[in-house]
N, C-alpha and C positions, 0 to 999 in steps of 0.2 A: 496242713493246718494242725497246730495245737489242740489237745481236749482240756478242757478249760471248767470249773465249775463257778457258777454264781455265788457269790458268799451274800452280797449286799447291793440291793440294784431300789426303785424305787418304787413303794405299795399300789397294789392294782387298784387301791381305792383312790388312787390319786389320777388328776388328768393326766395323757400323755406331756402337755405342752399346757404352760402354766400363761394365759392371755391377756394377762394385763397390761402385758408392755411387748411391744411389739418386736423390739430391738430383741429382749432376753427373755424367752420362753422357758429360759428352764430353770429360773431364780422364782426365788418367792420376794416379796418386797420387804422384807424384813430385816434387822441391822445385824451385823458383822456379830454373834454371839448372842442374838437374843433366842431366848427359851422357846417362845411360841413353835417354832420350826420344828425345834426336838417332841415337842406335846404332840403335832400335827400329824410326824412319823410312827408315835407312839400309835395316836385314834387310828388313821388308815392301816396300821399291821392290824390293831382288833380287831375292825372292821372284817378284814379278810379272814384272819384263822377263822371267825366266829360263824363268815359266812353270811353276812347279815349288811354287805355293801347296800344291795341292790333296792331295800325298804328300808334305810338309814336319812335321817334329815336330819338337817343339823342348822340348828339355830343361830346364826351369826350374830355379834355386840354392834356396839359404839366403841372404839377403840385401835389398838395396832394391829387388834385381828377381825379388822371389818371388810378386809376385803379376802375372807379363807372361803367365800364362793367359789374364786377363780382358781382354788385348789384339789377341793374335794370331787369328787366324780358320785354326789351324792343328790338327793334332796338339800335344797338350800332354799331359807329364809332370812331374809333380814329382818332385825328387827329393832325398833326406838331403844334408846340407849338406857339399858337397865330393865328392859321389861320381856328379856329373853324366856325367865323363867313362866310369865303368862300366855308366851308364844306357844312355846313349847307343852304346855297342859293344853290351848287348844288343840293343837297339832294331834296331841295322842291319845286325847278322846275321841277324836275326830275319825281319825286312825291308827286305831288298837294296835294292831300288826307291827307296828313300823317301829323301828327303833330311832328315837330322840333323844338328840344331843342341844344340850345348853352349854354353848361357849362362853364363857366372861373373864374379863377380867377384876381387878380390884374396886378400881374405881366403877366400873358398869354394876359389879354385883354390891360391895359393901355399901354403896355411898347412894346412887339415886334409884339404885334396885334392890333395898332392903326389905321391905314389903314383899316386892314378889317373890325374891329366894324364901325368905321365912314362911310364908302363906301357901307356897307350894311342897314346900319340905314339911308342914305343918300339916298337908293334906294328902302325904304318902303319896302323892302324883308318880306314877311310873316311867319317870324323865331320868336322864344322867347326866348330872350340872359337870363340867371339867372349869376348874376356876382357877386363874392365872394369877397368882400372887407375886408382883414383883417390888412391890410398896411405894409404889410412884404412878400418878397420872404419865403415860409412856406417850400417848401420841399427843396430849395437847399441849405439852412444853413443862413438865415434870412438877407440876402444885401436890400439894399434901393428900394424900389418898389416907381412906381409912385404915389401910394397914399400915402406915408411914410408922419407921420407929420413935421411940422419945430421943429429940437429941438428934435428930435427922434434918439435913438442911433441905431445903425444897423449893422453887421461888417464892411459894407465899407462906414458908415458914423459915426467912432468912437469918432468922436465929436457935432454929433447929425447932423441930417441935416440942412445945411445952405444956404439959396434962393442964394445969391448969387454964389455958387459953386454946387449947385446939383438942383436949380430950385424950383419952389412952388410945391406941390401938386398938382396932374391935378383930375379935377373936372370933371368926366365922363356924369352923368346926366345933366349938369348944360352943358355940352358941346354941346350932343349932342339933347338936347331938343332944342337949338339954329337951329337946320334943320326943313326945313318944315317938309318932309316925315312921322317920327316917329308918331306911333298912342298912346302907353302910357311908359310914363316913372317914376317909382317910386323907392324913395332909402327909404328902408326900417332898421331896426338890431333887434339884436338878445341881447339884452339889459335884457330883462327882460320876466315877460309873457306876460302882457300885448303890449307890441312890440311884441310879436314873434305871437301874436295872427292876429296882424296884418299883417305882414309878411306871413300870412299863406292866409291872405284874396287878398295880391298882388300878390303870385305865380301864384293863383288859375284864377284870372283877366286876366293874362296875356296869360295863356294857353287858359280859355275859347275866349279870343279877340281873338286868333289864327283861330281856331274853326270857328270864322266870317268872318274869311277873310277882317281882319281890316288891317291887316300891321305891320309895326317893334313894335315885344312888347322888353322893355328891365326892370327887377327890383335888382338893386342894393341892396345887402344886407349887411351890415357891421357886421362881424364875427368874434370873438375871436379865437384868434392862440396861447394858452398858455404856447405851448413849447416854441416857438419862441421868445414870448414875456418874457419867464421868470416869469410867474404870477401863483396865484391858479385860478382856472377854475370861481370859484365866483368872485374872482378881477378881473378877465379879461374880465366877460361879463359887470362886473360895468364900469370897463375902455371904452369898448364901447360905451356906453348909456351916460359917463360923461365925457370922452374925445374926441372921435373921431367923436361922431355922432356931435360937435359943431365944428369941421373944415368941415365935409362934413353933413349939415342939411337932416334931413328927410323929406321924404313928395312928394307930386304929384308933377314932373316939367313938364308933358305932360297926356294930354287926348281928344286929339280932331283930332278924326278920321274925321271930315269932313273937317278939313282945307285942308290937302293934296289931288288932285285932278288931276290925273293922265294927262298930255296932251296927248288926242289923234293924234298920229301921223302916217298919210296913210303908208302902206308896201305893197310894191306888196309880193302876196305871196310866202313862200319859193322853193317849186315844181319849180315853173316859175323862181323865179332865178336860179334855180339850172339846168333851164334847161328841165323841166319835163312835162309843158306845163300841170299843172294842172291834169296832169293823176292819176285816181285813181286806185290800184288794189283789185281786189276780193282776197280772200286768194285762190281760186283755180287760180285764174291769176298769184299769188305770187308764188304758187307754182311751175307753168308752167315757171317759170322767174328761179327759180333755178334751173332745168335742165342745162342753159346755163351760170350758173357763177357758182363757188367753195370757201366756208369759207375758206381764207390761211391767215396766221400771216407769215408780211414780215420786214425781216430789209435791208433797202439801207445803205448804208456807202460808205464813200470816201472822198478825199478830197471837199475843197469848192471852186466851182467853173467847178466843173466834172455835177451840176443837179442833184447834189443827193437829196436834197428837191425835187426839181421840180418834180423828177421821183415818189417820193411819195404823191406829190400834184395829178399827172396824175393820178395816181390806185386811189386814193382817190375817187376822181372827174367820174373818170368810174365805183367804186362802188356805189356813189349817183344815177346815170341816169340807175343802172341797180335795183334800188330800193334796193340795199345792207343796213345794217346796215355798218358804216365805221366810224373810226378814222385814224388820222392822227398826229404823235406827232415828232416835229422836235429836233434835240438836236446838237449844236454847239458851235463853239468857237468865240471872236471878230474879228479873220481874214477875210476878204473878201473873201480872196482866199489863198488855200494853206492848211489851216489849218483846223482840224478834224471836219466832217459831219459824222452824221446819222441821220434816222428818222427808227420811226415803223408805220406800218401800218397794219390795222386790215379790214380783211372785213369778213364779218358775215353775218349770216341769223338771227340773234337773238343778243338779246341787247348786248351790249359789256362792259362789268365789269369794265376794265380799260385798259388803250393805253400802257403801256408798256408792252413790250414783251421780257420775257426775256431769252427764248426758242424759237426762232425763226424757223417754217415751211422752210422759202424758206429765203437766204440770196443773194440779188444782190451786190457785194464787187466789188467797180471800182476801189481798188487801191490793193497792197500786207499788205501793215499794219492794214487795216480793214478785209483782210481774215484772219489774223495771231489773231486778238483782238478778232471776230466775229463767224470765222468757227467752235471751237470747242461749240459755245453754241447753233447751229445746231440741234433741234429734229433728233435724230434715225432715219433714213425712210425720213429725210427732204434732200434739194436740194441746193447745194452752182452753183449761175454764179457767175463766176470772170473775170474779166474784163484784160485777158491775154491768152496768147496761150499755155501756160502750167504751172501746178502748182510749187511751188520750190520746189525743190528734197526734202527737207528737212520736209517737211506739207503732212500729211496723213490725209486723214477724212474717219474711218470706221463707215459703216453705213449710209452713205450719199452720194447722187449723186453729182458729180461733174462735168459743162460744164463749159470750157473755151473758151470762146467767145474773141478775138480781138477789142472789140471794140472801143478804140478808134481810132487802126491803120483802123477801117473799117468806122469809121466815116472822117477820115482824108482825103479816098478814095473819099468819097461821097464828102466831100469838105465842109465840116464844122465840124470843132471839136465838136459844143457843141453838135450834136445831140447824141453823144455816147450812153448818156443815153437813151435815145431813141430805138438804138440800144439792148441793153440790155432789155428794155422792150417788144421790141417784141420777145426777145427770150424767155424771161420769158414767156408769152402768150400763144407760143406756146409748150412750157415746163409743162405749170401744167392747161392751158384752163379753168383758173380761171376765165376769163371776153372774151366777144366777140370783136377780130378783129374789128369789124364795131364802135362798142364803141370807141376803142382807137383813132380810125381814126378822129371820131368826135370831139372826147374833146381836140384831137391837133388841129384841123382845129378850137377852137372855143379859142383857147389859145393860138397861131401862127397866127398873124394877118401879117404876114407878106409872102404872097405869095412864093418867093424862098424859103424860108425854111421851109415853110409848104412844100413844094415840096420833098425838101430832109429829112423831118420829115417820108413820106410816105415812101421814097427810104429808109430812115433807119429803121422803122418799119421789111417791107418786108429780107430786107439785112441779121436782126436778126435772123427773123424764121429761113432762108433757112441757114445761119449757124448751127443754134440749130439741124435742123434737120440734115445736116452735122456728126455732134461732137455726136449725139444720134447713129445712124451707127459703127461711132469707138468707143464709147464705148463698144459696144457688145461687141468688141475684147481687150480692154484694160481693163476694168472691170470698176464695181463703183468707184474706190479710185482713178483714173486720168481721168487727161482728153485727150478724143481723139485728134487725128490728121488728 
């Protein structure tokens, strides 16, 4: 046997076998000369030298590099086209440690993700954007991107582009190196080797900057698209290096981590706002706390102006002070009143993955057209109030408890419409003993500044149980699929 040394094999940040296509495991789907490939080989060496594979995510686009899941051996996230750069800040506040990459290209980052590249470059977010410049929409059939040059044919600019009808080029580095915040910005291409040699030494910069907890890295690379462009793979990387890198120049527009200088600005802490008065628990104290509350996924619905928010602000707000994990996600229409409400709400003992819910545990429905939209997406075993004295003849739910609660003729009693919801949540309370009584009582009293109706808040609370416990009675006898009488 020959002794043989490795010169060039391929990055351990990369899969063994690349699974998108069944046939060719060891192709990436990418075209005969296109850039992305070369970027890809670049990030996974960083990845390695740096040592930082293993807590690396990396934020996938809308584009020709939306399927680089099936290549990295990392953390992977997709995410809506353009809105990588908002991923990626939750990602790495979420998780400080971990090193995040924002992949984009032109069109993803200049055109419907201008916002988030600038608002997050704007707020020294400790991410590192890699942005693919090859001045053509690449996977949707080659339209005008914002870096398109002037004078560039395109399908929807068949007369080349022209400033006066379609605007200059927007100059991404040159834009946003104009912000304090950003710590380095370099536009790099893929022109020849000696650029790409280069290019390999900005990746590499910008991930280790991460690594230090510098702040916004971002390196623009300007990339050949040879299908797009209609060229052979050797014209198109010359066309790079002799056409385009002279509308967008190469070179350092940002390196100076020490201008940006955060203002410190006093917070009382979160605990204390939230109410919590700075308490800390033990995990056997956490534990002791979850005896008295229960993880449930809830959906409210209703029209606007019923508190269907509000009712899901309250559980929110009572899972904080009961040390829950909780989200709260609201979803509406422009009407004030009248027009369609819901919200999900989540309370947990353990992180919570994401706020929508699209199986809902327990549904409170204050109107018939949110039980009619709502009731059948109901978990098996899960629990519908409806905010009526009996369901329509017509709506069965098998598999699910159903209490019909009156409340807003029980709120009308009490002498205020709006506490309906209220109503409703103390029936819930005492329906699934998800949070303690004493809780609820608080965060209305802390939320109802207004005496009378903190009054009638309590009378509705209580009004709800003694119903529920009512309606639970005749069930025995009517069975789960109605509600008692």
């Amino acid at each position: 046997m020959n002794d043989y040394t490795v010169v060039h094999e391929k990055a351990p940040a990369f899969f063994d076998r690349f699974a998108r296509k069944d046939e060719n495991q060891h192709q990436t789907h990418y075209c005969p000369g296109c850039g992305h490939g070369v970027v890809h080989k670049m990030i996974a060496d960083a990845l390695t030298e740096l040592g930082v594979q293993q807590r690396t995510i990396l934020v996938s686009p809308v584009g020709c590099s939306v399927f680089a899941y099936y290549y990295f051996d990392t953390g992977n996230v997709q995410a809506a086209h353009g809105r990588a750069p908002a991923v990626a800040t939750a990602l790495k506040r979420s998780n400080p440690e971990s090193i995040v990459i924002s992949y984009q290209g032109d069109g993803d980052l200049a055109a419907i993700g201008t916002a988030e590249i600038v608002h997050a470059a704007n707020r020294g977010e400790n991410i590192t954007v890699f942005f693919v410049n090859n001045s053509i929409y690449g996977m949707t059939g080659g339209q005008m991107a914002p870096t398109t040059l002037l004078g560039q044919i395109s399908t929807t600019t068949p007369w080349g582009r022209r400033p006066n009808n379609d605007g200059m080029p927007i100059k991404m580095c040159e834009m946003l190196s104009a912000l304090e915040a950003p710590a380095y910005i370099e536009r790099v291409a893929l022109s020849d080797a000696k650029h790409i040699l280069q290019a390999r030494k900005a990746v590499k910069k910008a991930l280790e900057l991460q690594t230090q907890h510098a702040g916004f890295s971002m390196v623009e690379i300007l990339s050949p698209c040879p299908t797009i462009l209609k060229m052979e793979p050797t014209v198109a990387r010359h066309w790079v290096g002799e056409v385009l890198a002279k509308q967008f120049p190469l070179g350092v527009y940002r390196d100076h981590r020490a201008e940006f200088v955060p203002v410190d600005v006093p917070q009382k802490p979160l605990a204390e706002l939230l109410g919590l008065g700075g308490e800390k628990l033990s995990d056997a104290e956490r534990q002791s706390r979850r005896k008295n509350t229960q993880a449930r996924t809830i959906k409210v619905a209703g029209f606007g102006g019923q508190g269907v928010l509000l009712l899901g602000q309250l559980l929110a707000e009572m899972g904080m002070r009961e040390h829950m994990e909780v989200s709260w996600l609201p979803s509406y229409g422009p009407e004030m009143r009248s027009g369609s409400a819901h919200c999900h709400v989540t309370l947990a003992h353990e992180r919570i993955g994401a706020p929508v819910i699209t199986r809902p545990e327990v549904l409170i429905a204050m109107n018939e057209p949110s039980l009619r939209k709502f009731g059948p997406m109901v978990q098996v075993g899960g629990m519908i109030l409806y905010n009526g004295r009996e369901l329509p003849e017509d709506l069965q739910f098998e598999g699910t408890t159903v209490h019909c609660i009156p409340a807003s003729q029980i709120a009308d009693e009490i002498g205020a419409a709006k506490v309906a919801n209220v109503v409703m949540l103390g029936a819930m309370l005492e329906a699934t003993n998800c949070l303690p009584l004493a809780t609820a009582r608080t965060v209305l009293a802390d939320m109802v500044k207004n005496p009378k109706l903190s009054e009638m808040n309590d009378r509705a609370l209580d009004v709800g149980r003694e119903y529920l416990d009512q309606d639970v009675l005749a069930l025995a006898v009517a069975g789960p699929d109605g509600c008692g009488e």
